[in-house]
C-alpha positions as CSV (number, residue, x, y, z in Angstrom):
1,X,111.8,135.2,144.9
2,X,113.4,131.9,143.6
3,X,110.7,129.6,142.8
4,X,111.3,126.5,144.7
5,X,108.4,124.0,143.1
6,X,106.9,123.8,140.0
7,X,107.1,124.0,136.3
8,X,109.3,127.6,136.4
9,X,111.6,125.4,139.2
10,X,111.9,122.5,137.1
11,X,113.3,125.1,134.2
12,X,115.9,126.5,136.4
13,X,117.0,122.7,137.2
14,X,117.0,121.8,133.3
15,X,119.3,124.9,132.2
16,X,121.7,124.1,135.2
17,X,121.7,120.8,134.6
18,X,122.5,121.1,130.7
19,X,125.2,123.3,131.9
20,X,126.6,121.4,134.6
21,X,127.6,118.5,132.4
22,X,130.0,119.9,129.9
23,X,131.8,121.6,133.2
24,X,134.9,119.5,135.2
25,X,133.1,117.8,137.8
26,X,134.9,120.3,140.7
27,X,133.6,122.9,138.6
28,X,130.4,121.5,138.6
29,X,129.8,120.6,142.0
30,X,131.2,124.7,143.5
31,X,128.3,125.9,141.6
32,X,126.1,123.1,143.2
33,X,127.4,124.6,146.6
34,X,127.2,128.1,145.4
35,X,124.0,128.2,144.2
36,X,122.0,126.3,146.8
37,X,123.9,128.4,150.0
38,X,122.7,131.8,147.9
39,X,119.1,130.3,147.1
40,X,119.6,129.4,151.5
41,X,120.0,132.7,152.2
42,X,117.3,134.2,150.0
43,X,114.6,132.4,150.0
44,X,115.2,129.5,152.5
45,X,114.7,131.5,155.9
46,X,112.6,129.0,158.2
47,X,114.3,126.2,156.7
48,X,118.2,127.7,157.6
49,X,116.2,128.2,161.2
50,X,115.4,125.0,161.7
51,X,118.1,123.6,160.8
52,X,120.0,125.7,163.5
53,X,117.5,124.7,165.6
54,X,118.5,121.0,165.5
55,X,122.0,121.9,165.4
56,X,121.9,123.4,168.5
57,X,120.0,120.4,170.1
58,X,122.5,117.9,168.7
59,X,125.9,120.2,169.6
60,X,124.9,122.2,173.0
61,X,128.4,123.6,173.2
62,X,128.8,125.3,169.4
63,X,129.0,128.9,169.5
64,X,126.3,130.9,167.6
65,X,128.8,131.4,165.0
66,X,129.8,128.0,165.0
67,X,126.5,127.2,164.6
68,X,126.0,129.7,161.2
69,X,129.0,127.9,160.1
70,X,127.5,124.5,160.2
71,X,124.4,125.7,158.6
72,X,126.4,127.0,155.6
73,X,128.0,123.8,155.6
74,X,124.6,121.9,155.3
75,X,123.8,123.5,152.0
76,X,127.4,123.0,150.8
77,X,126.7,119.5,150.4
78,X,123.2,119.6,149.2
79,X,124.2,121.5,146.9
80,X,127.1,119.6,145.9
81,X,125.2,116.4,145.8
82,X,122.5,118.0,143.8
83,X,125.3,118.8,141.1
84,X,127.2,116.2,140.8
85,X,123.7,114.4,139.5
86,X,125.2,115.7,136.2
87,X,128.9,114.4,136.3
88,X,128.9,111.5,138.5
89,X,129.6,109.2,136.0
90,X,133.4,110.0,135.7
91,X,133.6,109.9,139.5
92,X,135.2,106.8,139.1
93,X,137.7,107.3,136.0
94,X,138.7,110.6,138.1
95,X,139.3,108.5,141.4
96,X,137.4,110.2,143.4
97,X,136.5,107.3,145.4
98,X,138.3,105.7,149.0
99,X,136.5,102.4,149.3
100,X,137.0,100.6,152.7
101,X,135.0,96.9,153.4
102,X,133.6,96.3,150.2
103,X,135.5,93.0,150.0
104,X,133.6,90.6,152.5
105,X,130.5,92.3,150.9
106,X,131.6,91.4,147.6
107,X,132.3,87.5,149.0
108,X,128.9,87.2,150.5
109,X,127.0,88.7,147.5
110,X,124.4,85.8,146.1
111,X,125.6,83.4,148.5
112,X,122.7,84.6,150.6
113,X,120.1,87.4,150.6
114,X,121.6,90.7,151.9
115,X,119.5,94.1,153.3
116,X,122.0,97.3,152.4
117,X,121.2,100.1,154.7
118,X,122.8,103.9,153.6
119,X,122.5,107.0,155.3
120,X,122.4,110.3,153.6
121,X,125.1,111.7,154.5
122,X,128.3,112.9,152.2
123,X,127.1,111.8,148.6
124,X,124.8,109.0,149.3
125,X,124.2,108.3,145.4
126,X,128.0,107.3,145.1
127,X,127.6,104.1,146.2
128,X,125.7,103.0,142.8
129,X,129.2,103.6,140.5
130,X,131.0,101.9,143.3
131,X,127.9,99.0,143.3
132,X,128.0,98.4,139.4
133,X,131.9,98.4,139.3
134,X,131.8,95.8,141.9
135,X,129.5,93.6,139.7
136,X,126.5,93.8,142.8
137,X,123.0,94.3,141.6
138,X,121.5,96.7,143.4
139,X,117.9,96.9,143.9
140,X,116.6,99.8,146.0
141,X,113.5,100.8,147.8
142,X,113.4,104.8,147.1
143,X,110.2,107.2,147.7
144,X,110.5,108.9,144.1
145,X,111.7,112.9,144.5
146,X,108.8,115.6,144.4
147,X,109.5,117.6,141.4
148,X,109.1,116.2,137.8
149,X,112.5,117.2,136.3
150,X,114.1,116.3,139.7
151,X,112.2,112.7,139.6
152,X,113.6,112.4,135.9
153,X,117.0,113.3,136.9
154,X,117.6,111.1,139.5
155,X,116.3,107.8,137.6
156,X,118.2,108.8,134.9
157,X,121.4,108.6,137.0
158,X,120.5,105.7,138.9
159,X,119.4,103.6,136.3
160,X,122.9,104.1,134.2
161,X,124.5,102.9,137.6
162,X,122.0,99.5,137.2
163,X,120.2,100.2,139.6
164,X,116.2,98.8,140.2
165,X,114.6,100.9,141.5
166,X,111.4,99.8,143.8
167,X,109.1,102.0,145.1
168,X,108.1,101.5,149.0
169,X,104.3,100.6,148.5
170,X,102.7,96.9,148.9
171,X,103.5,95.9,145.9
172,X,107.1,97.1,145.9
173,X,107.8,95.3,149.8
174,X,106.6,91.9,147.7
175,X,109.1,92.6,145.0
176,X,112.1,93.6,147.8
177,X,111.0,89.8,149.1
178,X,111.4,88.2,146.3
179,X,114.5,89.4,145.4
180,X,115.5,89.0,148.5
181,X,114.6,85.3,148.8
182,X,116.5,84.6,145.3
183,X,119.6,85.9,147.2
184,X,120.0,89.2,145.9
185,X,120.5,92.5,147.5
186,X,118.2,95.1,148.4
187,X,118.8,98.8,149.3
188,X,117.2,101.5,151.6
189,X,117.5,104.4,153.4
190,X,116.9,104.1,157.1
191,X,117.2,107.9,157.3
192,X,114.0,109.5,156.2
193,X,111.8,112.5,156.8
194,X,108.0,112.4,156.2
195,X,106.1,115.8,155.7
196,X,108.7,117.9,157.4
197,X,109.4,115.8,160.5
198,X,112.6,113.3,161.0
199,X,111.3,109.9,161.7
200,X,114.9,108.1,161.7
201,X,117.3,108.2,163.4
202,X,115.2,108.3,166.2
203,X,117.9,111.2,168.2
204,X,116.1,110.2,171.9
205,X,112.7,109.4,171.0
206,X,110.6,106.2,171.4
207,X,110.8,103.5,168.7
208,X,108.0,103.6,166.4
209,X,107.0,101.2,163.7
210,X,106.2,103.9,160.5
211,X,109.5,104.2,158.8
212,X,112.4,102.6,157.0
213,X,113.9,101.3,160.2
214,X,110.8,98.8,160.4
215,X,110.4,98.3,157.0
216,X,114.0,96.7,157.1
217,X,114.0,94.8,160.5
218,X,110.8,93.2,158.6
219,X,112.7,92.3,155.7
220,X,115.7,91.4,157.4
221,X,113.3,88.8,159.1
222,X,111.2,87.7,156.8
223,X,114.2,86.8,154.8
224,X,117.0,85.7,157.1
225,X,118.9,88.3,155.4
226,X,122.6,89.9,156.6
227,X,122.3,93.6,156.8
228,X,124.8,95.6,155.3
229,X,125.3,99.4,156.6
230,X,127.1,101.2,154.5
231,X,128.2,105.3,154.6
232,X,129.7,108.1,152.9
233,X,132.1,111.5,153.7
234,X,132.9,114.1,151.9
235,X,136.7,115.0,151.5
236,X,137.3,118.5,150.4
237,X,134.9,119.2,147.4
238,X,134.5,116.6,145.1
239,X,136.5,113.3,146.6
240,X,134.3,110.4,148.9
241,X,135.3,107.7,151.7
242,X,132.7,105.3,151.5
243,X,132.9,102.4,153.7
244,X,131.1,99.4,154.0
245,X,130.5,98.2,157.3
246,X,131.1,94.5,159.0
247,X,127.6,92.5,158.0
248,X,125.5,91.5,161.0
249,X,122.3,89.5,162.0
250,X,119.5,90.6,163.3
251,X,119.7,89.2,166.7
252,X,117.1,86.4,167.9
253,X,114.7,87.0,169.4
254,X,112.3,84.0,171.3
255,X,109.0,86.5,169.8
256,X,108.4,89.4,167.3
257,X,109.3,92.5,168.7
258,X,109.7,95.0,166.3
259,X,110.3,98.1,168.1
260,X,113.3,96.7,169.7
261,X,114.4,95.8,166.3
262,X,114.0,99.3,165.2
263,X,116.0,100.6,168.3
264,X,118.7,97.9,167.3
265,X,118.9,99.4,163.9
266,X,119.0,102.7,165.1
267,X,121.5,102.2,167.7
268,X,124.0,101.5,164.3
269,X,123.3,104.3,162.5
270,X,122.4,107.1,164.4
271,X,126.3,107.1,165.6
272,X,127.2,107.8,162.3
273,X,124.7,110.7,161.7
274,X,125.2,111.9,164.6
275,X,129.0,112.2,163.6
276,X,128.5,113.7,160.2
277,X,125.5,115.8,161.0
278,X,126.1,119.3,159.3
279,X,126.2,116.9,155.9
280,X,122.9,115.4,157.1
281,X,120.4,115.8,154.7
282,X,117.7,115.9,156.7
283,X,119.2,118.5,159.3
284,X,116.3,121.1,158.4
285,X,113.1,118.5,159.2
286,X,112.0,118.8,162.7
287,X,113.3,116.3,165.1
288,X,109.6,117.0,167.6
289,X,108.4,113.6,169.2
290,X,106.6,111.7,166.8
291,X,103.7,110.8,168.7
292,X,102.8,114.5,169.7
């Protein structure tokens, strides 16, 4: 069995790792796809069901092949993101990247305090290259990954991007604010799963206040900041469309409502999940009502 946690899986991440970044980054990011669709197969069972599962509630009419497909092409891109960790730092020298609405992002930046919201889909981390080349400061609000060598890795990457990282506790919401209110930008991800189950997008089920979604509308508020939605796609292997949405308001609102803030948030995104779903990264959580 492959170990999947712990100090014998952080090994197997070092020596790929090592490896991975003397490769070409196509090279680099097939075995990313390679090895996580074999590691599927063997030792990733429940998790390959349940991600058919949700599959087959989101597309009723795939076939049960069509649906195995998918799957496959789920851990494709985990994989691939997982790699390209290691070379994603000539992404840009390599053009690898289709960037469309960055500029009335760019005009905006410090001339008022902006809330970015990106969902995981494609290669979510390529938006920090694209970030520092266009001279925006990015300050994010990430939950810090699991796994030691896996937490190292990916503050090692984001931090040669520029990017602050803040972590989503008390203490990190007051830092969010005060960057916020000194016009700079802030960064979340307003597609999250929490101990196994999806709590955005919210795919049919009632608005809830615990998640990301909230956490922004509050921000957004609290600030008077623009909200930025931004997403990614995959093109073949190893090239990216990113695009950068039209900034909007929060609309107004004569008292606090924050659950039909959250459904106004999730009515932008979850179109865009929804449209990209095998590259979902959170296709395997479940998707079961959240106040069951």
């Amino acid at each position: 069995m492959i170990p999947q946690e712990g100090k014998a899986a952080d090994a197997i991440l070092a020596f790929f790792y090592s490896l991975l970044r003397f490769l070409p980054s196509e090279w680099a990011s097939n075995i990313g796809s390679f090895g996580y669709r074999m590691n599927a197969k063997l030792a990733l069972k429940k998790a390959m069901a349940n991600a058919k599962i949700n599959l087959r509630f989101h597309r009723p009419q795939a076939s049960e092949a069509e649906l195995d497909t998918m799957v496959m092409e789920f851990y494709d891109g985990v994989g691939r993101v997982a790699a390209e960790f290691a070379v994603m730092h000539r992404f840009w020298d390599e053009g690898r990247f289709a960037v469309t609405g960055l500029e009335p992002f760019q005009a905006a930046y410090r001339t008022r305090p902006i809330v970015v919201l990106c969902v995981h889909t494609g290669n979510w981390e390529t938006f920090a290259p694209v970030f520092q080349k266009a001279g925006i400061k990015l300050n994010s609000v990430i939950q810090p990954p699991n796994g030691a060598f896996e937490r190292f890795i990916v503050q090692r990457v984001r931090e040669r991007f520029g990017v602050s990282v803040i972590e989503p506790d008390i203490k990190g919401i007051r830092t969010a604010i005060r960057v916020l209110r000194d016009k700079g930008v802030v960064s979340m991800f307003p597609d999250e799963a929490r101990n196994g189950v999806s709590h955005g997008p919210l795919f049919g089920r009632k608005p809830h206040d615990n998640g990301n979604l909230a956490i922004a509308a509050r921000l957004a508020r609290m600030s008077g900041a623009a909200i930025q939605f931004t997403h990614c796609r995959r093109i073949g292997a190893c090239h990216f469309q990113l695009t950068f949405e039209p900034l909007f308001e929060m609309p107004p609102r004569e008292s606090e409502d924050i659950l039909a803030d959250v459904a106004f948030l999730n009515a932008r995104i979850e179109p865009i999940v929804l449209a990209n779903i095998p590259r979902w990264y959170f296709l395997d959580d479940s998707i079961a009502p959240l106040d069951a």
